[in-house]
C-alpha positions in Angstrom: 21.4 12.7 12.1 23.0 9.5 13.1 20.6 6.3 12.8 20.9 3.5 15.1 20.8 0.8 12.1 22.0 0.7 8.7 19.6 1.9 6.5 20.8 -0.4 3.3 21.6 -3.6 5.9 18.9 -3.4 9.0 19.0 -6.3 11.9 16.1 -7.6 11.5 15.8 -7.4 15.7 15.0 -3.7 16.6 17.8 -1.7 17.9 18.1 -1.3 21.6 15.9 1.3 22.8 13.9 1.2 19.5 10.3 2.5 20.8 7.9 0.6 18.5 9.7 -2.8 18.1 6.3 -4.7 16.4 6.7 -1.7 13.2 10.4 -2.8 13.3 9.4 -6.5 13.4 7.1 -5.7 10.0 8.7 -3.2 8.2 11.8 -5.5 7.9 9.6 -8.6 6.9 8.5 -6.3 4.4 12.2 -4.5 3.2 13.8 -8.3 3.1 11.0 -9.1 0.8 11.7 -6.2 -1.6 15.8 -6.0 -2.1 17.1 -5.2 -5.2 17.7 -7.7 -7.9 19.5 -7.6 -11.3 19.2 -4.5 -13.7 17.5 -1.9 -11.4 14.6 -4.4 -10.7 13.4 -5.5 -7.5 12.4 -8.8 -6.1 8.9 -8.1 -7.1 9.4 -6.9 -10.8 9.3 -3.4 -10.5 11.8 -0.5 -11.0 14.2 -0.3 -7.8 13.5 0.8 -5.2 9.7 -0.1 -5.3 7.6 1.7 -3.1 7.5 -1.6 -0.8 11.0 -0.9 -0.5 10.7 2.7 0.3 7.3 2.1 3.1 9.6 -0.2 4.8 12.7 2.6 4.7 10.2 4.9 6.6 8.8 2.5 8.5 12.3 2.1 9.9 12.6 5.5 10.6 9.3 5.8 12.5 9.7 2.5 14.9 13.1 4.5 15.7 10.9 7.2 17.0 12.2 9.2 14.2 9.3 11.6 12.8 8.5 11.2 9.0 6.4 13.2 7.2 4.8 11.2 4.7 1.4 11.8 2.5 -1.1 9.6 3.2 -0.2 7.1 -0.3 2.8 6.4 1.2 1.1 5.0 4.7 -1.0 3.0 2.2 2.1 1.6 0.6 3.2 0.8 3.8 0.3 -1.2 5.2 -1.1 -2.7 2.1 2.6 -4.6 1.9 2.6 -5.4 5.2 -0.9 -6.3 6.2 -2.9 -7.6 2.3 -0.3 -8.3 0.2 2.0 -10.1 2.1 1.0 -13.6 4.3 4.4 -13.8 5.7 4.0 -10.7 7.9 0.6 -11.5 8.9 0.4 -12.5 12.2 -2.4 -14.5 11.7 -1.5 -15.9 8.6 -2.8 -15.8 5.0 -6.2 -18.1 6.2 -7.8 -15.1 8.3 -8.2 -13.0 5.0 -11.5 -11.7 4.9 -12.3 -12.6 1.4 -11.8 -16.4 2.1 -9.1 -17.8 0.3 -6.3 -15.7 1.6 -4.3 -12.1 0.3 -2.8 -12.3 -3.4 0.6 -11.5 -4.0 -0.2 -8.2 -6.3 3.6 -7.1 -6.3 4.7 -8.8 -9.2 
């Protein structure tokens, strides 16, 4: 199957025709977050690639139109980076958190 981005270098605008460009829009905020650092590690601390790094693969894959099958831990890795953990990709920002002082950062 040939992919209309580059899986290890995605443009962080959705590829033309792309049928859910908003997942595109998060799933890179998310994978630009989690890239690889030195040793194996990634950007947050953990073993490379993190399963940030991997939601946001699939993510990809799914704006794309692209089915995944996933289990259901995976979608949670997914939206819990996207949506709690990470303030930048909120599109309300990290003030609207329902517990009051805004998401913490538990990726590393």
């Amino acid at each position: 199957m040939r992919l209309p981005f580059d899986p290890d270098d995605p443009p962080a605008e959705p590829p033309p025709g792309c049928p859910l460009p908003t997942i595109w829009r998060l799933a890179y905020a998310l994978h630009e977050r989690h890239r690889p650092a030195d040793d194996g590690i990634c950007a947050c601390g953990v073993r490379y690639p993190c399963a940030s790094r991997r939601a946001s693969l699939r993510a990809f894959l799914e704006a794309c139109g692209v089915p995944v099958r996933v289990p259901p831990s995976d979608l949670f890795d997914l939206w819990h980076g996207i949506l709690l953990v990470d303030p930048a990709t909120r599109p309300d920002g990290p003030s609207a958190s329902p517990h009051g002082a805004g998401p913490q950062n538990l990726d590393g």
